[in-house]
Structures are given as C-alpha cells and as structure tokens.
C-alpha positions as CSV (number, residue, x, y, z in Angstrom):
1,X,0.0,0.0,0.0
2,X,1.0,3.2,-0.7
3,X,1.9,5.5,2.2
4,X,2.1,9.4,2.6
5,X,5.9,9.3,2.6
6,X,5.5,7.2,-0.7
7,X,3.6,10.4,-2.3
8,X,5.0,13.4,-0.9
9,X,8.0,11.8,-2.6
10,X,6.5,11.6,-5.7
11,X,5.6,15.7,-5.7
12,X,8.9,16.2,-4.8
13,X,10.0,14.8,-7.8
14,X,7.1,15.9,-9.9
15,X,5.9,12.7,-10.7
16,X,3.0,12.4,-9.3
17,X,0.0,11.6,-10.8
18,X,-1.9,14.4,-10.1
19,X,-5.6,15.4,-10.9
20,X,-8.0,18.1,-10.1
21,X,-11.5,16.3,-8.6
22,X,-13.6,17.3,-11.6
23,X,-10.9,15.4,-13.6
24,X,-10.9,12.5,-11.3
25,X,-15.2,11.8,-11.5
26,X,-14.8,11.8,-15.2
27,X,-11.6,9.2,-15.2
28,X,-13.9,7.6,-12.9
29,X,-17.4,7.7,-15.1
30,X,-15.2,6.9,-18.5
31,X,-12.6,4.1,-16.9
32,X,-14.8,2.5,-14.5
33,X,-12.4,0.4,-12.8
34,X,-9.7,2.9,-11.0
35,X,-7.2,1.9,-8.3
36,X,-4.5,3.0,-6.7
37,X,-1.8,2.8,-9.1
38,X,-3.5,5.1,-11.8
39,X,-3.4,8.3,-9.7
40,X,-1.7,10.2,-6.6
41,X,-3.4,12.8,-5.5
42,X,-6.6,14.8,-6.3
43,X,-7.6,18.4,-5.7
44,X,-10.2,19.5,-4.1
45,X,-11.8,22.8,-3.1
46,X,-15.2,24.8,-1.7
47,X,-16.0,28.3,-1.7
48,X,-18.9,30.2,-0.2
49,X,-20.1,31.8,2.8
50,X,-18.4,30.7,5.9
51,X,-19.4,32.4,8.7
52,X,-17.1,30.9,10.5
53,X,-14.4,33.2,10.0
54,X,-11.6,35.4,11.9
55,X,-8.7,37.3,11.7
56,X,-5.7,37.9,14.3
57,X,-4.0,41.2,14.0
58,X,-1.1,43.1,14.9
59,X,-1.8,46.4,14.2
60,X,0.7,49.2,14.4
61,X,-1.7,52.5,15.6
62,X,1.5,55.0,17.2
63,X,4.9,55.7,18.3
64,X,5.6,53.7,21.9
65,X,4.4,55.8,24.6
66,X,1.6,57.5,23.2
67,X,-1.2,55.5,24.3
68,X,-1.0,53.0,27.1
69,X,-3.1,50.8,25.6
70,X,-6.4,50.1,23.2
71,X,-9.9,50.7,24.7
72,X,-11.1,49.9,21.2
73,X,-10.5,49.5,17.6
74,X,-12.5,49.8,14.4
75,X,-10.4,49.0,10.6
76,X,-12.4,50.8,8.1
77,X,-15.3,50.8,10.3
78,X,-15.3,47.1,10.9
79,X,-14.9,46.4,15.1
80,X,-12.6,44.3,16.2
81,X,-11.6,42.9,19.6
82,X,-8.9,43.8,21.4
83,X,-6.2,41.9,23.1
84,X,-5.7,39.5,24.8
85,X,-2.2,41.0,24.7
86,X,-3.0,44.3,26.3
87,X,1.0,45.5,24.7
88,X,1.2,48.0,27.3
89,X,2.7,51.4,25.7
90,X,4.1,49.9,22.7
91,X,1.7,51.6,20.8
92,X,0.7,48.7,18.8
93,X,-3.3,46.6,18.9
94,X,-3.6,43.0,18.8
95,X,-7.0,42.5,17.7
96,X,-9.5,39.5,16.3
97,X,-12.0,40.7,13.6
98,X,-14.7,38.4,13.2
99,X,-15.6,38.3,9.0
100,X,-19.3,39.1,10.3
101,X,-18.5,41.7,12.3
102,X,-20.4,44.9,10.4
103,X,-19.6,48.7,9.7
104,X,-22.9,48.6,7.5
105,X,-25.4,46.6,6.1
106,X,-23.2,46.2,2.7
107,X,-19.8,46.0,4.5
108,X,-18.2,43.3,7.3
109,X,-15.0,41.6,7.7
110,X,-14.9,39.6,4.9
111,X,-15.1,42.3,2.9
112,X,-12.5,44.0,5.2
113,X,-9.7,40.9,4.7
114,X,-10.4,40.7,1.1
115,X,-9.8,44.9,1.0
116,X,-6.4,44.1,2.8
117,X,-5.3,41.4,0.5
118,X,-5.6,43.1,-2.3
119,X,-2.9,45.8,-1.0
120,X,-5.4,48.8,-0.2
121,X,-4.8,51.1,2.6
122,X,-7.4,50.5,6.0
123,X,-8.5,53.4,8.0
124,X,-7.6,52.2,11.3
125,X,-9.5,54.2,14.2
126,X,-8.4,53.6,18.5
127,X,-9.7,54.8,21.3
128,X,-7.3,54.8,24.3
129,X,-8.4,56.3,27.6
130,X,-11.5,58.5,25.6
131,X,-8.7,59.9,23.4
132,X,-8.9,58.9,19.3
133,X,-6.0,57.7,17.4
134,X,-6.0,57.0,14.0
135,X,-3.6,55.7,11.1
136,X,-3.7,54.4,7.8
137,X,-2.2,50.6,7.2
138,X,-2.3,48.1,4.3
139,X,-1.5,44.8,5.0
140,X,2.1,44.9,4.8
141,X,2.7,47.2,7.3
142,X,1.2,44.4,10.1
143,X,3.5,42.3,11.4
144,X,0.9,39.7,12.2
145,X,-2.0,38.9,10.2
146,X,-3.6,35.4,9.9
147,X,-7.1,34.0,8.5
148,X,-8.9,31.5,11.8
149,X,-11.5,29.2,10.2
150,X,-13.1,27.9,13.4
151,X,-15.5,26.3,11.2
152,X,-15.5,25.4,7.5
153,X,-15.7,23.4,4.3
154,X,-18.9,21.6,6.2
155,X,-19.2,18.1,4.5
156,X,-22.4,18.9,3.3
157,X,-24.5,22.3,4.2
158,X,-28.6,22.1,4.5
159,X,-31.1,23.8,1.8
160,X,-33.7,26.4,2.9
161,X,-36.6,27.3,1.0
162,X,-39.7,29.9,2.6
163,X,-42.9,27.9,2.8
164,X,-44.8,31.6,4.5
165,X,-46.3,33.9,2.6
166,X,-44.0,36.9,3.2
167,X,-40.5,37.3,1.8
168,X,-38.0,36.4,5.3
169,X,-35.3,38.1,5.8
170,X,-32.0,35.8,6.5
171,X,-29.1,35.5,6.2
172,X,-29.1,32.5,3.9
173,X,-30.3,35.0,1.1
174,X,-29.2,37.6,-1.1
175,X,-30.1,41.0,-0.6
176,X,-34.0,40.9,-1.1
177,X,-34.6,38.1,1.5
178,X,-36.0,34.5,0.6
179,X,-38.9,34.6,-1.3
180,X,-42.3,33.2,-0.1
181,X,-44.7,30.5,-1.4
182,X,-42.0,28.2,-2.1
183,X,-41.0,30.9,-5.1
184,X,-37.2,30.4,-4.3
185,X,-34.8,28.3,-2.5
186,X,-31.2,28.8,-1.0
187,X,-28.4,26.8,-1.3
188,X,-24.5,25.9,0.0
189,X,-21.8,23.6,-0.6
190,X,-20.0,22.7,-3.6
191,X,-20.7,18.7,-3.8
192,X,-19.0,16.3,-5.2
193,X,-15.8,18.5,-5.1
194,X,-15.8,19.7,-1.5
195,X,-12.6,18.5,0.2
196,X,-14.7,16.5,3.0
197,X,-16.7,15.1,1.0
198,X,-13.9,13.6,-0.9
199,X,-12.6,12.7,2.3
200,X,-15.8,11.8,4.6
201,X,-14.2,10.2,7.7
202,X,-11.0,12.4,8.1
203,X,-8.4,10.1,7.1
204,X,-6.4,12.7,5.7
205,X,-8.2,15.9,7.0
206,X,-6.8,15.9,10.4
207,X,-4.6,18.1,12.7
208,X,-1.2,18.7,11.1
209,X,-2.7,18.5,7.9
210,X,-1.5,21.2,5.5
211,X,-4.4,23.2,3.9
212,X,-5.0,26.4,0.9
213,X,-7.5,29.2,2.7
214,X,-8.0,32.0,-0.1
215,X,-4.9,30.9,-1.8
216,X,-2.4,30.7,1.1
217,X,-1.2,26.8,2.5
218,X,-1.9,26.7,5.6
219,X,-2.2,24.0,8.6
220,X,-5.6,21.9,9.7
221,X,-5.8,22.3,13.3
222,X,-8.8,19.6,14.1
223,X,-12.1,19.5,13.6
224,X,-14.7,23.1,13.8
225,X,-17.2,24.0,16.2
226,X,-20.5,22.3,15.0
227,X,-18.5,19.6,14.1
228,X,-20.3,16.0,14.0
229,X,-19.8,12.8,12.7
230,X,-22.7,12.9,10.3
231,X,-21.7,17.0,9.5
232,X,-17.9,17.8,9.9
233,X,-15.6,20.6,9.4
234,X,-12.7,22.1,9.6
235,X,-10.8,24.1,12.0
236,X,-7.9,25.5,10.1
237,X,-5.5,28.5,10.1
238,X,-3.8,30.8,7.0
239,X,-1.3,33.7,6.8
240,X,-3.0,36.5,4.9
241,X,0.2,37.6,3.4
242,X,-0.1,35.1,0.2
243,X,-3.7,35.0,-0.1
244,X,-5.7,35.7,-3.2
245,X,-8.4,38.7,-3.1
246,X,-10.4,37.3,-5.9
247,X,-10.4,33.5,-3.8
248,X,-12.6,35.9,-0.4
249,X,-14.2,38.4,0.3
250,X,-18.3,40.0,1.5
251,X,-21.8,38.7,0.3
252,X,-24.7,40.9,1.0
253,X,-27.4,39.2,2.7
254,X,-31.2,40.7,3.7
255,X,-29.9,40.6,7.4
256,X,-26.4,42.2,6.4
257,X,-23.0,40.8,5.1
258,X,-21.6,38.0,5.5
259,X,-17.8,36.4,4.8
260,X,-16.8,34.4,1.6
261,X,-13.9,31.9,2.5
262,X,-12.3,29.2,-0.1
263,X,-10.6,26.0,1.4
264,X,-8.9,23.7,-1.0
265,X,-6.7,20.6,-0.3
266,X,-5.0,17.8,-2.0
267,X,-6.2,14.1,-1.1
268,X,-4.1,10.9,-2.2
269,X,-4.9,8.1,-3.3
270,X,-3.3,5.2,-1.3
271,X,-5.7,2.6,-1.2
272,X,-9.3,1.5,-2.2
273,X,-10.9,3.3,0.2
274,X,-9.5,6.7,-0.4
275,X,-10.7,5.6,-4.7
276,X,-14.2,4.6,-3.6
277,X,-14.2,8.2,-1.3
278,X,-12.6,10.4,-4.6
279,X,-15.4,9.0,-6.4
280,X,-17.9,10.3,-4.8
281,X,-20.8,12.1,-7.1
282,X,-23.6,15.3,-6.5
283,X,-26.0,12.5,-6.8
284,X,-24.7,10.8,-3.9
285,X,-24.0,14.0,-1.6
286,X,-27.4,14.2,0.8
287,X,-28.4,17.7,0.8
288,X,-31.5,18.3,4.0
289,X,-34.0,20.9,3.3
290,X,-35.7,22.6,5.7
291,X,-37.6,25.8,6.2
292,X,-36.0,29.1,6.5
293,X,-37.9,29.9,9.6
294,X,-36.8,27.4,12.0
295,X,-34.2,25.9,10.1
296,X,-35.2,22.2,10.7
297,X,-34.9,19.6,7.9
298,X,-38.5,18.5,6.5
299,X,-37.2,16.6,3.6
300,X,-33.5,16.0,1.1
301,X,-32.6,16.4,-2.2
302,X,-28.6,16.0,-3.4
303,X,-26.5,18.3,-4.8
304,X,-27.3,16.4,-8.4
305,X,-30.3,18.8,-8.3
306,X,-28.2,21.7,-7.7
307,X,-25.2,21.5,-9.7
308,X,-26.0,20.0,-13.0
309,X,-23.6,19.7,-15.8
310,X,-22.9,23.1,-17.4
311,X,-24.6,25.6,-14.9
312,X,-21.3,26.4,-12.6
313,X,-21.4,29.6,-14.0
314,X,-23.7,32.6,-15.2
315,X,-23.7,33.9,-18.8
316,X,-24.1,37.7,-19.4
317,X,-25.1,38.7,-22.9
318,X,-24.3,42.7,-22.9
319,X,-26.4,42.5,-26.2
320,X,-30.0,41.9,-24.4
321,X,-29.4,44.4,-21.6
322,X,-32.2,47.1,-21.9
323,X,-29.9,49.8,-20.1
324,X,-32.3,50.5,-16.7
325,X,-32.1,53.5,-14.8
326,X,-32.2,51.2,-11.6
327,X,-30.3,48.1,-12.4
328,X,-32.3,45.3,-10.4
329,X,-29.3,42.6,-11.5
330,X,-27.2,45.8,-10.0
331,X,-29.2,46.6,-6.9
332,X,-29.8,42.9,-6.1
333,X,-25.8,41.0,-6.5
334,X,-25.0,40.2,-3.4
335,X,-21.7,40.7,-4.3
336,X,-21.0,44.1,-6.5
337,X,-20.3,42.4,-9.7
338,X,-23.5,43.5,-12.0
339,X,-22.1,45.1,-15.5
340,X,-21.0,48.1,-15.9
341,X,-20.7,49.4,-19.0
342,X,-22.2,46.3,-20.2
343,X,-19.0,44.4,-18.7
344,X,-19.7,41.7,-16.3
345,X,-17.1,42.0,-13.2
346,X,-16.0,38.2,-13.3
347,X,-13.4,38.7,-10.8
348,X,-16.0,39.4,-8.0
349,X,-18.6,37.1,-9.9
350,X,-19.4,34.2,-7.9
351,X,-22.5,33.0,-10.0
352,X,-24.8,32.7,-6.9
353,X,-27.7,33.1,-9.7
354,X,-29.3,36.4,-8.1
355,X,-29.0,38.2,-11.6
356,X,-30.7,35.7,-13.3
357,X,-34.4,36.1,-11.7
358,X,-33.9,39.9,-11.1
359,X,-32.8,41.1,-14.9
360,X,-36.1,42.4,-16.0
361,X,-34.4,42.4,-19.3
362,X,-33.4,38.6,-18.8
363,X,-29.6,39.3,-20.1
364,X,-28.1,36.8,-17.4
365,X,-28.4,32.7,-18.2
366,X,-27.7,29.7,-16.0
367,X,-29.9,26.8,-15.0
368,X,-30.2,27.1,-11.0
369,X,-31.8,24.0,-10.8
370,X,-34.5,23.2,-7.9
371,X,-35.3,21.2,-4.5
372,X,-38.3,19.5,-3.8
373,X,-39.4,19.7,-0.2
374,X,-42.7,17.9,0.9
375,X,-44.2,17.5,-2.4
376,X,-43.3,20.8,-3.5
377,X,-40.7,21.8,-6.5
378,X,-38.7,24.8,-5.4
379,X,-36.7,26.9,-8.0
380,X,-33.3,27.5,-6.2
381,X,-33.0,31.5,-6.8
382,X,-29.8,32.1,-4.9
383,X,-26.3,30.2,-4.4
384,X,-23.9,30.5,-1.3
385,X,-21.6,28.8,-2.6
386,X,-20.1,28.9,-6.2
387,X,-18.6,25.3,-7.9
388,X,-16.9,28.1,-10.6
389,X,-15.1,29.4,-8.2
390,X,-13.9,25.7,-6.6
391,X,-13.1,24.4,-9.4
392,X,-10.6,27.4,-10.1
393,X,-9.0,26.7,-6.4
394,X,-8.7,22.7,-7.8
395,X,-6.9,24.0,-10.8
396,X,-4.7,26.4,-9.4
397,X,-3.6,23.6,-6.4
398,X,-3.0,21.2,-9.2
399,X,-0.7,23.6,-10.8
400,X,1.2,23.7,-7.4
401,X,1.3,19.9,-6.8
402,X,2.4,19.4,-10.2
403,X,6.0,22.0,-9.7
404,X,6.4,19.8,-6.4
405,X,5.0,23.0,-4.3
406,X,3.1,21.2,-1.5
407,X,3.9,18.8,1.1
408,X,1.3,16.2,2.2
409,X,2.3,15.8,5.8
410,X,2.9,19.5,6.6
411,X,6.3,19.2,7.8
C-alpha cells in the first residue's frame, strides 16, 4: 500500500500523478475500474459563505508611549476585539476581527480581509483612555495577520426554502430576503468536489494536515465548532500575506453581510478506500432541506439537483441588456459584480444566480436547478456557494502539486 511518505515523494520529484477532482469523476465515469496505481493525488476545493471566519491582527496604531493601551479599535469601520495582549505602551493593537463583524449593512470583515489582501490602505481608528488615534495601514505594514477558520468546508450544508407567505429576511439570502410561497430556494456547498466530501471520515483531513485558505497553504488544526460525525468541518488556520483577493471576500445578505472563504486541499490516493471516497458524485451527496424559519430539515434532495452539468457559471449577454435607470441585476448581487458598462465583473462574480431572476431584461443565463421539499418543486433562486469558483481553487492547487509545491504531511 502506498503510504504518505510514498507520495510526498512523488511531488517532490514531480511525478505524481496528479488530478483536479472534476478530472478524477470523469476518469472515474469513462474508466470504471480505477485503483491506486492510476493516480496520486486529487484536488479539491469549496468556496462560499463561511461564517465561521476570523482574523488575528497586529496592528501598528502609534509611536511607543503615546497611548497606554487600546480601549477599542475599528479598521475601516469594521470592530474588532482587542487583546488579549494588552501590549502596554508599545503603541501597537492585537485584535480579532470576526468576517461578520459589520460597519454597515453592505460592509463586514470579509469584505475587510479581502480589502487588505488586495494591498489597499485601511482606516484604522483607537480609542485609548477616551482619546482617538488614528492611522492608515495596508496589509504589509502588520507584522501579524492570519485567516482562523473555526468552522468550515462543512461536509455537506442544509437547503432552505420559505414555505410563508411573506419574503423572510435571513441571512441564507441575497439582498431581497428569501422569497415566499415556495417561489425560491437557497443553497450551500460545492458537492462532489468539496474537500470532506472527498474525504468523509477524516483520514487525511486531520490536525497537522497542510491546507489552501483563499490561496495561502496553511495547517488543519482539528475539527470546527458544530462539528459532528454525520456533518464535519474544519478548523484551520492561514497567513494573509499570500492569499488571493479574488479567492474571499463579502456577500450581502437581507440581514447584512456576511464572509466568503475558499478552502482547497490535496487528497491521495493510497488505497481503495481513499478511490471509492474520490469517487464520490452530486448524486450521492445528501443535501437536508428545511424551512427558512426554524431551520429544521423537513425533507432531502442531493447536490445532483443543484449542480447540473454546465450551470457552474452565469452567462451575461451585454447585447439583451435594456440599459435600466435602476439596475435590479445591480441593486440585487449580493456581491457588486453587476455590468458596468455592459462588462460583467467576473473577478468578484461568484455565480450565486441572483441576476438571473432579477434582470427584467433577462440578459443573465444559468440553469439554477431546484429542490423539492414535501411534495413541492422549489426553483433555487440564490447560491452560497459557487462550484466556478472551486473548481478554479482545484486548478490552481494542481498547478502547485504538479511543480512539487506542496507537502502532504505539513512538515
């Protein structure tokens, strides 16, 4: 049997066999018969709303001595927490920021991490002793700054559709709450490509376990909070310095904004049951439905109903947009991409599908698919997660494995 040490040696030397998991189910699907000896590793990869996320900080605010220390601390309106290292007259904040901590409505931390990766300059605000200090940082003037996922990557998430008559505002929406009259469900999770999925008793998934969280390896520190048998996840850690802004970032829900996160890992292949778990496919991933209200499951679909072949991504044709005064595509992306100037914004594009029932001039195309729930056949209307999106991460790990970039055992 092939062992860890077996395959790390094999990246090392770049001759692995190495595939991306979308690769993998369709060498599956064609070949039939797999084992072993035909591949590696495979890539995996989820990305979506993950509340579930923090950052630690080191924030230099002043020259030593000015302040004693932080009462309080806001970075571009976003609150943070100070401490627990009250770094007594050194004129620098340790902080957490939790990515739903909120300025606004339309702006929280994820948006704030995402702001920092992408090198722009934070308005950072302290009070110390009722007396304001403030300073303007980017990300590499903070000595410290790492990405806690205390929960994420959930093997599978649960469906929510709005069996009332009034629209409900949640956060498992986009921006104009879930409809009523079971007129729209919401969804999460990427499926048959989601790292636990692929890997469903935490074999490999484990503490010391090297990770990718918005494009920067980092370490698996044990399972999240939530975390069952039947529904785990991850508890994992990242530097932000290496991370990519279009991988994270904010998605505007009716209750306010949440965080976007991206987890990817690489998976071997060492034995027939790490083949029969790669081979997992949507079909076979359970996905619970309940209602929005009290959040309990009622009924279950799979993820075959949510990501059919082809429908990863929206479609914007510039040529059948009527030009409106209010944008409803605009008002309602939960994420800021709508065109502009007829242009489509595909970096911050997740293709949750919002655009595609607001466009009153019907210029955006993508088959959302639907959930049934006690006898009822919900159109899905908005998507937490976006498989265009993992399936980039996959790509872009494979690339690393394959130059002998990543080291299965973390050490």
């Amino acid at each position: 049997m092939k062992t860890l040490a077996d395959v790390d040696q094999k990246i090392k030397d770049r001759k692995a066999k190495v595939y991306t998991a979308m690769e993998f189910k369709r060498l599956a699907e064609n070949e039939g018969t797999i084992s072993e000896d035909d591949v590696d590793v495979v890539t995996c990869g989820t990305f979506g709303v993950m509340s579930g996320t923090m950052a630690v900080m080191t924030v230099p605010v002043a020259d030593p001595g000015v302040f004693k220390k932080a009462d309080s601390i806001t970075l571009n309106g976003v609150p943070g927490n100070v401490g627990p290292c009250p770094n007594e007259s050194l004129g620098i904040v340790d902080c957490t920021v939790n990515g739903t901590a909120r300025r606004d409505h339309d702006y929280c931390g994820g948006h704030l991490f995402r702001d920092l990766v992408r090198g722009d300059s934070i308005e950072v605000v302290v009070f110390s002793e009722g007396v304001e200090y403030r300073r303007t940082v980017t990300l590499k003037d903070l000595p410290t700054a790492k990405i806690i996922l205390i929960r994420g990557a959930f093997r599978n998430y649960t469906g929510f559709v709005n069996p009332s008559k009034n629209n409900v505002k949640t956060i498992f929406s986009g921006p104009q709450g879930l409809q009523g009259d079971f007129a729209a469900a919401s969804v999460s999770g990427c499926g048959e490509i989601n790292p636990i999925q692929n890997d469903p008793d935490l074999r490999f998934l484990k503490s010391g376990y090297p990770v990718m969280i918005n494009g920067s390896c980092g370490i698996i520190m044990g399972t999240g909070t939530r975390s069952t048998s039947k529904k785990p996840n991850l508890f994992a850690c990242a530097d932000m310095k290496g991370m990519d802004h279009t991988m994270m970032g904010g998605f505007i829900t009716s209750e306010g904004a949440e965080c976007l996160t991206s987890v990817g890992v690489v998976i071997p292949a060492i034995d027939g049951i790490s083949i029969k778990d790669l081979s997992v496919r949507d079909a076979d991933v359970d996905l619970p439905v309940a209602d929005v209200r009290d959040r309990i499951p009622r009924d279950s679909d799979n993820y075959g109903s949510v990501w059919n072949a082809g429908n990863t991504r929206v479609v914007f044709d510039k040529d059948l947009c009527i030009h409106c005064k209010k944008c409803s595509a605009d008002i309602n992306c939960p994420v800021e991409a709508s065109p502009s100037r007829g242009i489509l914004n595909n970096t911050k594009c997740i293709s949750c599908g919002s655009c595609v029932s607001t466009c009153v001039g019907k210029a955006f195309f993508c088959d959302l698919g639907s959930l049934n729930y006690v006898g009822e056949n919900v159109p899905i209307k908005i998507r937490q997660s976006s498989r265009a999106k993992a399936e980039q991460l996959c790509m872009e790990l494979k690339k690393r494995v394959e130059i002998g970039n990543w080291n299965l055992r973390g050490d």
